[in-house]
C-alpha positions in Angstrom: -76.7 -56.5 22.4 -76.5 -56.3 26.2 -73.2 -57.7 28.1 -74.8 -60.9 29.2 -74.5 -61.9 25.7 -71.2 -61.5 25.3 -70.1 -63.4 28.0 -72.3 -66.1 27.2 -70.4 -67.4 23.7 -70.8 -64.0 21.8 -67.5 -62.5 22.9 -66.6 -62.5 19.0 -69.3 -59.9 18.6 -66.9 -57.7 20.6 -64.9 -57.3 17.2 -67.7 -55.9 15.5 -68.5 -53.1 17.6 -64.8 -52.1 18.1 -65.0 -51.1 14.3 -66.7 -48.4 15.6 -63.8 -47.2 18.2 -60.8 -45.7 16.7 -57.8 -43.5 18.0 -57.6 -39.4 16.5 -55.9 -39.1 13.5 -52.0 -38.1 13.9 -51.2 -37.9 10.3 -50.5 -34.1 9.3 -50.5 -34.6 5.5 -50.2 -30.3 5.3 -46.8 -31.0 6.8 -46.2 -33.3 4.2 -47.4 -31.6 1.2 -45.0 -29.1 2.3 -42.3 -31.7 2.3 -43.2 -32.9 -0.6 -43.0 -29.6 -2.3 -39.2 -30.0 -1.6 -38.7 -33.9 -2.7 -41.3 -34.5 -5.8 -39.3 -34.7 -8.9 -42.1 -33.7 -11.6 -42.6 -30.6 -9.2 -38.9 -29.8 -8.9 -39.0 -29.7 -12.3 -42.5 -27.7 -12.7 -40.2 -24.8 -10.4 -37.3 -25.0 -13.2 -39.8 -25.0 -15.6 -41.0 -21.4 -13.7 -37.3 -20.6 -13.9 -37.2 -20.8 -17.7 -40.8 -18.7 -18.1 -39.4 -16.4 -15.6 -35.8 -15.7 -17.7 -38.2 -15.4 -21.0 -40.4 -12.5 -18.9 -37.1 -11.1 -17.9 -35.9 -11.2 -21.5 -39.2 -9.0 -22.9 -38.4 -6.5 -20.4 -35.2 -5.7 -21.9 -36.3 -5.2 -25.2 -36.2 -1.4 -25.4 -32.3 -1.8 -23.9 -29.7 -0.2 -25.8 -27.5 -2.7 -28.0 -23.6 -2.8 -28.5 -21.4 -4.4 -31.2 -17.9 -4.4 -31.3 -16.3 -5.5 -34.7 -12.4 -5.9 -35.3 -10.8 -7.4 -38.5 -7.6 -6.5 -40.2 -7.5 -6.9 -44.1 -3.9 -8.3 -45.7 -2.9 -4.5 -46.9 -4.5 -3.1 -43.4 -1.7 -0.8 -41.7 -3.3 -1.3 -38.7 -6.6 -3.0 -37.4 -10.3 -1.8 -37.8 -12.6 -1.9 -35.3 -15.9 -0.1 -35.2 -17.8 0.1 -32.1 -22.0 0.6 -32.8 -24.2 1.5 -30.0 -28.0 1.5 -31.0 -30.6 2.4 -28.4 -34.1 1.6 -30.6 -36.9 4.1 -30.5 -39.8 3.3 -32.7 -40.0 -0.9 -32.9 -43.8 -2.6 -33.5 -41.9 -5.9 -32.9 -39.8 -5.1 -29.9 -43.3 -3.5 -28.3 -45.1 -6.0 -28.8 -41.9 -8.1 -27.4 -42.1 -5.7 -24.1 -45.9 -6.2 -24.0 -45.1 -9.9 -23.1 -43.8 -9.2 -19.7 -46.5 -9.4 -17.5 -48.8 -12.4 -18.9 -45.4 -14.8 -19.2 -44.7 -13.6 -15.3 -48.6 -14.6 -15.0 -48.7 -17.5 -17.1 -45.1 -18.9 -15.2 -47.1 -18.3 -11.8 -50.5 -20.1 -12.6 -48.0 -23.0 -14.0 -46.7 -23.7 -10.9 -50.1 -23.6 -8.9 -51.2 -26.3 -11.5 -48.2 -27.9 -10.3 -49.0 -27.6 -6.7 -52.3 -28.5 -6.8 -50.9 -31.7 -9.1 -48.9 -32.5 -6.1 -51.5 -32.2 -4.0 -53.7 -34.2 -5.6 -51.3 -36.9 -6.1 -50.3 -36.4 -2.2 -54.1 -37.3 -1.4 -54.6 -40.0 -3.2 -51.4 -41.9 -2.4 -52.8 -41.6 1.4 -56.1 -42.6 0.8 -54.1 -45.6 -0.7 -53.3 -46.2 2.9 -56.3 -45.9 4.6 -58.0 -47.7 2.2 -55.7 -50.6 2.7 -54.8 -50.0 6.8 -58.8 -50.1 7.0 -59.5 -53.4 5.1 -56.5 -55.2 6.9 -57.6 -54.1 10.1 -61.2 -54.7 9.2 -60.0 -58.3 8.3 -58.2 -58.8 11.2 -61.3 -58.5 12.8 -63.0 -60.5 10.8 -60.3 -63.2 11.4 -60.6 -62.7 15.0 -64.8 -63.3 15.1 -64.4 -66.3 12.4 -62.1 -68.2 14.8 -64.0 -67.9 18.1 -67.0 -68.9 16.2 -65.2 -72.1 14.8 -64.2 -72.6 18.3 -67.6 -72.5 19.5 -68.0 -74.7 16.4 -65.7 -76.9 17.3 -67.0 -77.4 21.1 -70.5 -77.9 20.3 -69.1 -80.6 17.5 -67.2 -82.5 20.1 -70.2 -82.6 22.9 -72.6 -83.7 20.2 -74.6 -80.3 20.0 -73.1 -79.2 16.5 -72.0 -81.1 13.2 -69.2 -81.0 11.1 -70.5 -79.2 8.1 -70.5 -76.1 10.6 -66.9 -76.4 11.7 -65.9 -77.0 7.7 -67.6 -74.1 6.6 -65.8 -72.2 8.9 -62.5 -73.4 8.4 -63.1 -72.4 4.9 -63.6 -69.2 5.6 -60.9 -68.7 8.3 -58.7 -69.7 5.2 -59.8 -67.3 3.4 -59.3 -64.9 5.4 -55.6 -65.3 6.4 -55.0 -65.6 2.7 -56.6 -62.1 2.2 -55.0 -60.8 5.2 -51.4 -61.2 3.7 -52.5 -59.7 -0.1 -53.6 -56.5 2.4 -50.4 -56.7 4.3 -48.9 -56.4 0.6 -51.3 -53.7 0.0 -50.2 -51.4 3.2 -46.5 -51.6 2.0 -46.7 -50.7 -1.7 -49.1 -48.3 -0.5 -46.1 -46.6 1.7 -43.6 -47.0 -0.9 -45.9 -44.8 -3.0 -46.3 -42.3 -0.2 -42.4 -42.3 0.5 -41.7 -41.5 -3.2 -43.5 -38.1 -3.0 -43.1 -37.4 0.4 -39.3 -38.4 0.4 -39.9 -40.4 4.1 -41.7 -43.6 5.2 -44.9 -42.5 7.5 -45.8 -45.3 10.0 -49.2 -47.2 8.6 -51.0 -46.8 12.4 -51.3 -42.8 11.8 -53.9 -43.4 8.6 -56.8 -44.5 11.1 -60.3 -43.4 9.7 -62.3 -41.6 11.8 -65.8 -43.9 12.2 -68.0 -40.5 10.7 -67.1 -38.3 8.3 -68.8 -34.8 8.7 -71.9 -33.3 6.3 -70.9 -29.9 4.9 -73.0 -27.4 2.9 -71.6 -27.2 -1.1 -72.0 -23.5 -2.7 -74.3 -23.3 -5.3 -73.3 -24.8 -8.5 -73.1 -21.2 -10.6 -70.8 -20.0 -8.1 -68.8 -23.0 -8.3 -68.4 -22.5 -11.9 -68.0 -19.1 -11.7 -65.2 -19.4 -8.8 -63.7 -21.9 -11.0 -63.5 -19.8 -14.0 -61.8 -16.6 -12.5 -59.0 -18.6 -10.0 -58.3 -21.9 -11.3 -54.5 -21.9 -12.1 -54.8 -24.0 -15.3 -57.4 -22.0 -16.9 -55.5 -19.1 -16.0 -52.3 -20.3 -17.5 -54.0 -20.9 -20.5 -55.4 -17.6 -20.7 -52.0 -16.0 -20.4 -50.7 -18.4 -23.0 -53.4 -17.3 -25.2 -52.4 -13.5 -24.4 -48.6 -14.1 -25.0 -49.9 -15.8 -28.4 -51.7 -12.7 -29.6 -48.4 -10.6 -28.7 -46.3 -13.0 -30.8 -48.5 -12.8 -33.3 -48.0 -8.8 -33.2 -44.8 -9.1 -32.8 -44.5 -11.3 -36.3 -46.2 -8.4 -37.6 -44.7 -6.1 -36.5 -41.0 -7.3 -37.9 -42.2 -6.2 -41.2 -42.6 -2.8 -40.5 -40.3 0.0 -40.3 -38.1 0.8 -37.0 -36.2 3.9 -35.8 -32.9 3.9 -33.8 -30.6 6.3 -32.3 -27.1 5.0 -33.5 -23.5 6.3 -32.5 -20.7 4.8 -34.2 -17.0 5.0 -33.4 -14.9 3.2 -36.6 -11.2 3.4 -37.0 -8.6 2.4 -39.6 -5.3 2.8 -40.7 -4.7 5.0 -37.7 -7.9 7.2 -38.8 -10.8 7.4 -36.1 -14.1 8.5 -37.1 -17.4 8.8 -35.0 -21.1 9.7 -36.1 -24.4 10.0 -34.3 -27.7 9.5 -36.1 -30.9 8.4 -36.6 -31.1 5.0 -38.9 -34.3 4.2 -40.4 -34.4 0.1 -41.1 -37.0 -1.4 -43.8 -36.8 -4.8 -43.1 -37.5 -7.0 -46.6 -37.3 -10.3 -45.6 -39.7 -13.3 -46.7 -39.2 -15.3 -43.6 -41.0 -12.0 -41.7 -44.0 -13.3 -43.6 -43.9 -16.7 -43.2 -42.8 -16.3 -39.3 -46.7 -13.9 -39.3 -48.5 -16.7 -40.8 -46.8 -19.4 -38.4 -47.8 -17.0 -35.7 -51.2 -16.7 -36.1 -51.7 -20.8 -36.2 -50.1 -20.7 -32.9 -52.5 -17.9 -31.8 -55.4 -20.1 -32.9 -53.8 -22.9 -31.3 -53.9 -21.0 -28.2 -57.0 -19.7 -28.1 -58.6 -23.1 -28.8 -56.6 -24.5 -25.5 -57.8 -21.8 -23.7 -61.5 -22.8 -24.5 -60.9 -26.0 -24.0 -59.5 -25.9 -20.2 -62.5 -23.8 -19.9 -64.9 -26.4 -20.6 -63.0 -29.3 -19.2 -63.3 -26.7 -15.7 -66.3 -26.4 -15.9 -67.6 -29.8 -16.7 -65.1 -31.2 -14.2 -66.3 -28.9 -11.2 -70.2 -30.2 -12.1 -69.4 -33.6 -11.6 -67.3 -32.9 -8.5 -70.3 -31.0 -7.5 -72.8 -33.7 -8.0 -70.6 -36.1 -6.7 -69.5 -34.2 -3.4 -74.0 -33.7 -3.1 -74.8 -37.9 -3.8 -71.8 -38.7 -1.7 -73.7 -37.6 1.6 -76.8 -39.4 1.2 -74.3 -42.3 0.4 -72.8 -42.1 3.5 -75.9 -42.0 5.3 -77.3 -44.9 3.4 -73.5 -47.0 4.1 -73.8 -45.9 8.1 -77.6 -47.7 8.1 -76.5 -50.5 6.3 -73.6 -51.3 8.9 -76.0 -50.9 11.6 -78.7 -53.2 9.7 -75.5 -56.0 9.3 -74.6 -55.7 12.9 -78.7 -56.2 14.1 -78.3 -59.2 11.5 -75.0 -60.8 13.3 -77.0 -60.1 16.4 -80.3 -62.0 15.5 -78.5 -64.6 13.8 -76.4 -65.5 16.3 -79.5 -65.9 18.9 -80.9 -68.2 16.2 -78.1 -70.3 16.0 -78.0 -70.5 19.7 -81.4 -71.7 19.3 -80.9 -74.3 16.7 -82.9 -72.4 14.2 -79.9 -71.1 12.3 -76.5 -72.7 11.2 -73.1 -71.8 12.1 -72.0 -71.0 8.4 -75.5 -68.3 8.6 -73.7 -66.6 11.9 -70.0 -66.5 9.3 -71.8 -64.9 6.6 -73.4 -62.3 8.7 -70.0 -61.5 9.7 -68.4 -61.1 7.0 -71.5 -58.5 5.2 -70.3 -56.1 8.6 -66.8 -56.2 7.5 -68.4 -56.0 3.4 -70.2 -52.8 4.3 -67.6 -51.9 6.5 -64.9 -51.6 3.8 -67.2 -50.1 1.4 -68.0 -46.9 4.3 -64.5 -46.6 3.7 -64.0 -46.5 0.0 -67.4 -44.4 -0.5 -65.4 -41.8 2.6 -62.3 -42.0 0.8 -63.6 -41.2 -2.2 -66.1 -38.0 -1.2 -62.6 -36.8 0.3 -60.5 -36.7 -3.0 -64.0 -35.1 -4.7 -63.7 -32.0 -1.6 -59.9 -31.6 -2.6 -60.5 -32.4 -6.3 -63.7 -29.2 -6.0 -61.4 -26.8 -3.8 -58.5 -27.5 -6.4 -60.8 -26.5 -9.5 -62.1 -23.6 -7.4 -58.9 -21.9 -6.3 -55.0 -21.9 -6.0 -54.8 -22.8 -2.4 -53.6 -26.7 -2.2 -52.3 -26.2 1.3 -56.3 -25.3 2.5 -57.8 -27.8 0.8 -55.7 -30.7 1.7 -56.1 -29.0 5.6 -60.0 -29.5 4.4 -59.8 -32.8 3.2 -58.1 -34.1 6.1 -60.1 -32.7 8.8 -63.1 -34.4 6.9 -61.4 -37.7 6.6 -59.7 -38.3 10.1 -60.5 -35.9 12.1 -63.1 -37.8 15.1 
């Protein structure tokens, strides 16, 4: 379309192209995340929850500690009280090692928790500003759309009243202008629940104007699928967790075990009664003969096979889940592409169209439908963009621990011009 054309009647066109012009992206959603790391409730509590795996780790490191018990009592034909003082420092325990061996995998397991978390949060963060564009994009696309409609019903309107147009035209168009408005204000209702969802993660209202899409996204090479999977198997925080939850369900199970067997202690013992102070040091040999030692061996084995089954299965939901992503990320390029030459073909059609209708061959309603396909494929650019976005931050999630890169990833690819 040259400018001659526009100034002659197709000034609405003008709309159209201006889909194509759009400010840089101001939205710094790293900042955010970071903010959000401090406000979230569910990941406020997924820290306390690292607090309470933390205090168990801390309590299988003390397990070797020497003990102390201090006992007073006085009996009705006591003289004086009794009190006996025991300090037992434990030397040979199967239980209580396999109680210290826990240590390190609940510190582990407490660690790869929280990155769940984070990348939760992140995910979450994403989505609930894709909400935004999504909804920013298809209010301003309709405002454009709005804007075309009416100069064509003027147009309409003109050629009706000098005798060059008929009233069917200028109908059809009001129709559509209607329309319109009425979808404008559901997306005006959009943008603000979209915001209130933002605002509850974040903690603060961002301004709707700083989640402009950038017109093209960028094409980036995937790794190979193996090495997806592969990366996915050895860093991804939940299977990670799971596999120190599996470990610390093996110890228990040794630890169950292990309370049936013997243990050795160094004991010293300082008693006194009726004035009479005795103290003793020793070795005490303790055969525990308990049925509840058996049952609590059997109840920990089903929670070791419980384990060991979650394990597997956070394996395979990886690892399924990071094939799709990978597909998905793959097909959602030559989408793009495909989207990008169908809003070019719609804008050629508004184009012919409307020198059709300028030369009686087509009808005004023709010229309102070819409109409204630019803003259809329009808004669906956007969703298919959106969409390839949360699959690059879904992938880099199930890859690694590193939420703060990938949301810097996902937004480069989303808004950056």
């Amino acid at each position: 379309m040259n400018l001659s054309m526009v100034r002659n009647g197709g000034g609405w066109l003008a709309g159209v192209l201006m889909l194509l012009v759009q400010p840089a992206w101001s939205i710094d959603l790293v900042t955010d995340f970071h903010k959000a790391m401090q406000f979230d409730p569910r990941y406020r509590g997924a820290v306390a929850d690292k607090g309470v795996n933390m205090s168990l780790a801390e309590q299988s490191r003390v397990a070797f500690y020497p003990e102390a018990n201090y006992n007073t009592q006085r009996l009705q034909n006591d003289v004086s009280g009794r009190r006996t003082m025991t300090i037992t420092q434990p030397l040979l325990s199967a239980e209580k090692w396999a109680t210290w061996r826990m240590q390190d995998p609940r510190v582990a397991a407490a660690q790869s928790t929280l990155m769940a978390q984070q990348n939760d949060l992140a995910s979450r963060l994403f989505k609930a500003a894709t909400a935004v564009v999504l909804a920013q994009e298809n209010h301003r696309l309709n405002q454009s759309k709005l804007d075309a409609l009416t100069q064509q019903a003027d147009r309409a309107r003109r050629l009706y009243a000098l005798g060059q147009g008929t009233v069917t035209d200028l109908r059809d168009l009001e129709v559509k202008i209607a329309q319109a408005r009425a979808q404008h204000l559901l997306l005006g209702t959009q943008i603000d629940s979209a915001l209130r969802q933002y605002a509850a993660i974040v903690g603060e209202r961002p301004s709707a104007s700083t989640f402009e899409l950038a017109p093209t996204q960028p094409v980036f090479t995937v790794p190979a699928l193996q090495v997806c999977i592969d990366s996915a198997l050895e860093g991804n925080p939940g299977v990670q967790s799971a596999r120190m939850s599996e470990r610390v369900a093996q110890l228990d199970m040794e630890r169950a075990r292990g309370a049936m067997l013997p243990t050795l202690s160094a004991a010293y013992i300082n008693s006194t009664s009726n004035n009479l102070t005795n103290t003793s040091t020793g070795l005490v040999l303790n055969m525990p003969l308990q049925a509840s030692t058996m049952v609590g061996y059997q109840t920990a084995q089903e929670n070791y096979q419980k384990a060991l089954e979650a394990r597997r299965e956070a394996e395979e939901k990886v690892r399924v889940e990071v094939e799709r992503m990978w597909s998905q990320l793959n097909s959602g390029f030559e989408l793009l592409k495909a989207q990008q030459e169908a809003i070019e073909a719609a804008q050629l059609s508004v184009e012919a169209n409307t020198r059709s209708f300028q030369g009686g061959v087509r009808a005004s309603v023709d010229v309102a439908n070819a409109i409204q396909i630019v803003f259809q494929v329009r808004s669906e650019y956007a969703s298919l963009a959106v969409g390839q976005a949360e699959n690059l931050l879904t992938l880099h999630t199930l890859l690694e621990a590193t939420p703060v890169d990938g949301m810097s990833r996902a937004q480069r690819f989303l808004f950056a011009p």
